[in-house]
C-alpha positions as CSV (number, residue, x, y, z in Angstrom):
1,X,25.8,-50.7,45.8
2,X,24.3,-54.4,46.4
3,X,22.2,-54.6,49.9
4,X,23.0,-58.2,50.7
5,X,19.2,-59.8,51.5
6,X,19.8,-61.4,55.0
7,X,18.9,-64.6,56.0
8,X,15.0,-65.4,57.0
9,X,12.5,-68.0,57.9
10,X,10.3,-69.4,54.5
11,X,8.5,-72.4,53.5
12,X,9.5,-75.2,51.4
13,X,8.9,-73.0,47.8
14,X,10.8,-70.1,49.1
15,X,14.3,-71.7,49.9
16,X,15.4,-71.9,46.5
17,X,14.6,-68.5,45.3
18,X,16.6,-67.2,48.5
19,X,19.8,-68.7,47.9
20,X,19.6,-68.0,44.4
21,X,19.4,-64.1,45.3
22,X,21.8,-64.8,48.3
23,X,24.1,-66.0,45.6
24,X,23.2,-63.0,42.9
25,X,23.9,-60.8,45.6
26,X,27.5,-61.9,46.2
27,X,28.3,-61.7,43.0
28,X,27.2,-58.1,42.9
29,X,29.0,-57.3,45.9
30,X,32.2,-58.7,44.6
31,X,32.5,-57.8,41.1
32,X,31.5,-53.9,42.3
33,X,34.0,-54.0,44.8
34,X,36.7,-56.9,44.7
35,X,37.6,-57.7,48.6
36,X,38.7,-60.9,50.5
37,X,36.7,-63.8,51.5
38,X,35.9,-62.5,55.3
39,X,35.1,-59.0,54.2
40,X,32.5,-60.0,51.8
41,X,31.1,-62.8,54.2
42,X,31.0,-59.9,56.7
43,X,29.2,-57.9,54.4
44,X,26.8,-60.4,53.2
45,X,24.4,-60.4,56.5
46,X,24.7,-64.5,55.9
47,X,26.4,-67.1,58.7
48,X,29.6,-67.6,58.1
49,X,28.8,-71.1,57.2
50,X,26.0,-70.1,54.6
51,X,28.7,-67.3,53.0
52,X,31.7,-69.7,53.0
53,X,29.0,-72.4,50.8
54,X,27.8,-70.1,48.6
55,X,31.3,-68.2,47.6
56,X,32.2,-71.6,47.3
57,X,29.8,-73.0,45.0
58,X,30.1,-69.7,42.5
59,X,34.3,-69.9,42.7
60,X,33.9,-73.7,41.4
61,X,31.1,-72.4,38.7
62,X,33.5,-69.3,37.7
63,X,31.0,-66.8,38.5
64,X,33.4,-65.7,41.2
65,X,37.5,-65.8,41.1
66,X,40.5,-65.8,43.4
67,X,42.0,-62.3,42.4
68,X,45.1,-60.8,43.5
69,X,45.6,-60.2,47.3
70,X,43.1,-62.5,47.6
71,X,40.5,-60.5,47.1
72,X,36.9,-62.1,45.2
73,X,35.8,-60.8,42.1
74,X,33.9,-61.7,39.0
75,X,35.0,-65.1,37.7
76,X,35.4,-66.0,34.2
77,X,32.3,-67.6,33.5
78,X,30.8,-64.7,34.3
79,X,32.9,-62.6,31.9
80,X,32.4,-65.1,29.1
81,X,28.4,-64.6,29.5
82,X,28.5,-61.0,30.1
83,X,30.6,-61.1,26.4
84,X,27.8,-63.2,24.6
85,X,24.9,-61.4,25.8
86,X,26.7,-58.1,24.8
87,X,27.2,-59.1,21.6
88,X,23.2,-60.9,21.0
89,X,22.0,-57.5,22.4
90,X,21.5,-55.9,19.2
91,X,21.4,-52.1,19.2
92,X,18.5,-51.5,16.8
93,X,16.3,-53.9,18.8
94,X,16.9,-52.4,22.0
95,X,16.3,-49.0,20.5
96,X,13.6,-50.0,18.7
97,X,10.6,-49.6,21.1
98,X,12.2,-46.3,22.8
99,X,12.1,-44.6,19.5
100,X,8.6,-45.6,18.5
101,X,7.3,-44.4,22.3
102,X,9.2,-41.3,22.2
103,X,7.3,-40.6,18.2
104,X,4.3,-41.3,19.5
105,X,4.9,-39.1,22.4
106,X,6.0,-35.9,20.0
107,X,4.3,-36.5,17.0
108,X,8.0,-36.0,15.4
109,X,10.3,-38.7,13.4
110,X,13.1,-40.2,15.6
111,X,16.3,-41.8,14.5
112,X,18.7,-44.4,15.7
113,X,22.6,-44.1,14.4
114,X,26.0,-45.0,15.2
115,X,29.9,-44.1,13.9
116,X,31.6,-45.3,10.8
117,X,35.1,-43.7,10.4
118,X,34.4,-39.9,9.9
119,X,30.8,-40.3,9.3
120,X,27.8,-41.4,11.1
121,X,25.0,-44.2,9.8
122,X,21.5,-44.5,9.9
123,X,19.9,-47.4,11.5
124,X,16.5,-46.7,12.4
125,X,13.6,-44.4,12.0
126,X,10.4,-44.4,14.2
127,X,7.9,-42.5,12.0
128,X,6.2,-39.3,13.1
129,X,3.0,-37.6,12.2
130,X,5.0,-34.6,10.2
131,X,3.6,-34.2,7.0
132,X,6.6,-33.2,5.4
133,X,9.7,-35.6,6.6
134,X,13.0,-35.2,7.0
135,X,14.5,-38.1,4.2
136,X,17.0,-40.0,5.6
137,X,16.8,-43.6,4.8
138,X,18.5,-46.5,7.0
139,X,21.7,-46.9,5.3
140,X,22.1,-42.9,5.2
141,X,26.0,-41.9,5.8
142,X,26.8,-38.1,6.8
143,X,29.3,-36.2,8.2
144,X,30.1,-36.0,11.8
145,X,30.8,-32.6,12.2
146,X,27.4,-31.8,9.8
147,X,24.7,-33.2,11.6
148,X,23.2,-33.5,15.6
149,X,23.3,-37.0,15.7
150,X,27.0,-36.8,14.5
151,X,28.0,-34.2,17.0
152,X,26.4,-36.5,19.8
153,X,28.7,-39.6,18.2
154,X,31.7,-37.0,19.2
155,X,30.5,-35.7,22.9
156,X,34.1,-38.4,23.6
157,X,36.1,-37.0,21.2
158,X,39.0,-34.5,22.1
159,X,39.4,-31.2,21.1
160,X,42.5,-32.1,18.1
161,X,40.5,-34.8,16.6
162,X,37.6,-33.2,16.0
163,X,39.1,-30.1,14.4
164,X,40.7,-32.8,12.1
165,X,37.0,-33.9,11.3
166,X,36.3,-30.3,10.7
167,X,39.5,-29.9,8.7
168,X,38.4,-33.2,6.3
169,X,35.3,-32.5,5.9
170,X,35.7,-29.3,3.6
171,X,33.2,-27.5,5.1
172,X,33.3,-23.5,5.8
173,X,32.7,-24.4,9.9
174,X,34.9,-22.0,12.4
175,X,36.3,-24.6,14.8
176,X,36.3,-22.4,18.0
177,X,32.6,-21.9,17.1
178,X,31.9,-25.7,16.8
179,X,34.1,-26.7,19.7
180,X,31.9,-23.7,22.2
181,X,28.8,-25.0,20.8
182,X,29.7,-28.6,21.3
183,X,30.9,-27.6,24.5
184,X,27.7,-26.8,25.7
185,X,25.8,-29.2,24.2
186,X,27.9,-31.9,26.5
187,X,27.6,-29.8,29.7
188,X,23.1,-30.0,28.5
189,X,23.4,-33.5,28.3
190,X,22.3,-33.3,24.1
191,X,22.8,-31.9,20.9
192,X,20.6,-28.8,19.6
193,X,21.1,-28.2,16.2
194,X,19.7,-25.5,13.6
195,X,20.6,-26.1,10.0
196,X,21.4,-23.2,7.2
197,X,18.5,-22.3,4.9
198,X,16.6,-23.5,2.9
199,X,15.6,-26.2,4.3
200,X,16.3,-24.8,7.6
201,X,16.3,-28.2,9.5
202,X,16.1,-28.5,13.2
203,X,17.0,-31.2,15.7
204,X,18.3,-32.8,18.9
205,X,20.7,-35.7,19.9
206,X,22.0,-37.3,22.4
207,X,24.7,-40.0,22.7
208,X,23.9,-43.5,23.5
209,X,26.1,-45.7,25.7
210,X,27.0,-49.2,26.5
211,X,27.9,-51.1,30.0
212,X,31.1,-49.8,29.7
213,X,30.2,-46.2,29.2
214,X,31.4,-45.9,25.8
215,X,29.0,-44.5,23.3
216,X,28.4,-47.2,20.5
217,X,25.5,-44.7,19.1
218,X,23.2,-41.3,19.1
219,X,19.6,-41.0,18.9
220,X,18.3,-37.9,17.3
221,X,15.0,-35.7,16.2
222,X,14.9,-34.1,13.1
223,X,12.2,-32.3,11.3
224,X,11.0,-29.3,9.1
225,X,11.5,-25.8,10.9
226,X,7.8,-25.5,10.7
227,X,7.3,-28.8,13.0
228,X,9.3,-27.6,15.8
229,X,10.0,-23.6,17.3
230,X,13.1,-22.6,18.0
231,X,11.8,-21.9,22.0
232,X,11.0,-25.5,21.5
233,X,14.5,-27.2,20.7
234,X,15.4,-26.7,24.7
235,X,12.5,-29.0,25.8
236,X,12.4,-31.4,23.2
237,X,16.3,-31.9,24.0
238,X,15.2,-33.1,27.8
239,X,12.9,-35.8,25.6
240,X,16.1,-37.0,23.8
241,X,18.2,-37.2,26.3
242,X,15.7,-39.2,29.0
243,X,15.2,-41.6,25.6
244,X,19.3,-41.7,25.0
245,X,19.8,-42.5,29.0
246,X,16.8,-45.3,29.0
247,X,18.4,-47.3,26.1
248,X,21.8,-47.0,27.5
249,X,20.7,-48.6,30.8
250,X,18.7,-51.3,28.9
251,X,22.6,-51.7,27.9
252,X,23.9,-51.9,31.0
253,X,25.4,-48.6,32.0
254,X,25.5,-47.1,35.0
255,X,25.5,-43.1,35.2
């Protein structure tokens, strides 16, 4: 919840930089929690007078709107921003850097993916110091229900659809088994994942979200069994899940 910043003494230089937070402030307050004009200029710790300007000033801008009941909220201008910097907010760039810290931090490749239809994509890869790599090119397509990063793309998805998944995708995979595992893995917050021999690969993921809380991609780690213990799958899922939550709130969303 906003803390309106109440009003103070400053010189000359200071006056701007205060009504400019007085005003980011009530627009905080309001699009949080819509209420009418007197509640929020109660709630702002500002004069009446200095309130009444400023909600004033934003309605005529369209940062702040007239809702039903009378009630203040976000304004359209505001909504029309909020849409173009959501869509120049590219998902590999703001992944980017969180992958390549959390690589450098493990020693083990990192990957950045999000859904297409029944499978899941590749978008990035943050290169470990494995010897022996797990190949999956940008571009790469799999199967939901196959991979970690695919069963983090589904931590939304009810129970009928992804038995569908499981039913399309041909595989021998018992769907009560699938839907306990995935189960937990959403009650821990990420994916752990152990794949059949031989190549016996092992990995975490965790979903990714945007400001509205939907998840618009996964981050995963994936590597050789001889990179990573089993004992060592529970820790190294904290790692991907701090990672998954740090990208989501360079997003916007809130937990």
């Amino acid at each position: 919840m906003a803390t309106i910043s109440p009003e103070g003494e400053g010189g000359p230089s200071s006056v701007g930089a205060q009504t400019l937070i007085r005003g980011l402030d009530l627009i905080e307050q309001a699009v949080r929690e819509p209420m009418r004009m007197v509640e929020l200029v109660e709630r702002s710790g500002l004069t009446r007078s200095t309130a009444n300007r400023l909600i004033t000033a934003l309605v005529r801008r369209g940062f702040l709107a007239h809702g039903p009941g009378g009630r203040i909220r976000g304004g359209p201008e505001l909504i029309r921003l909020g849409m173009i910097a959501q869509d120049r907010y590219d998902l590999v760039t703001v992944a980017r850097p969180f992958l390549a810290d959390l690589s450098a931090e493990t020693g083990l490749s990192s990957f950045l993916g999000q859904r297409d239809g029944d499978y899941s994509v590749h978008l990035h890869r943050a290169q470990g110091r494995e010897r022996v790599i797990v190949a999956t090119p940008v571009g790469t397509r799999r199967k939901l229900v196959e991979t970690s990063m695919g069963k983090a793309l589904l931590f939304d998805e009810p129970a009928d659809a992804r038995r569908r998944l499981i039913a399309a995708a041909g595989e021998t995979i018992d769907a009560a088994d699938f839907d306990r595992r995935l189960t937990d893995d959403i009650a821990r917050g990420a994916v752990i994942h152990e794949g059949p021999p031989p190549d016996r690969i092992r990995a975490v993921a965790a979903p990714v979200r945007n400001a509205a809380g939907v998840i618009v991609g996964a981050v995963s780690m994936a590597t050789a069994a001889q990179y990573l213990e089993t004992e060592q799958l529970e820790p190294m899922s904290g790692a991907i899940r701090d990672t998954a939550r740090a990208i989501s709130e360079a997003l916007g969303w809130e937990a």
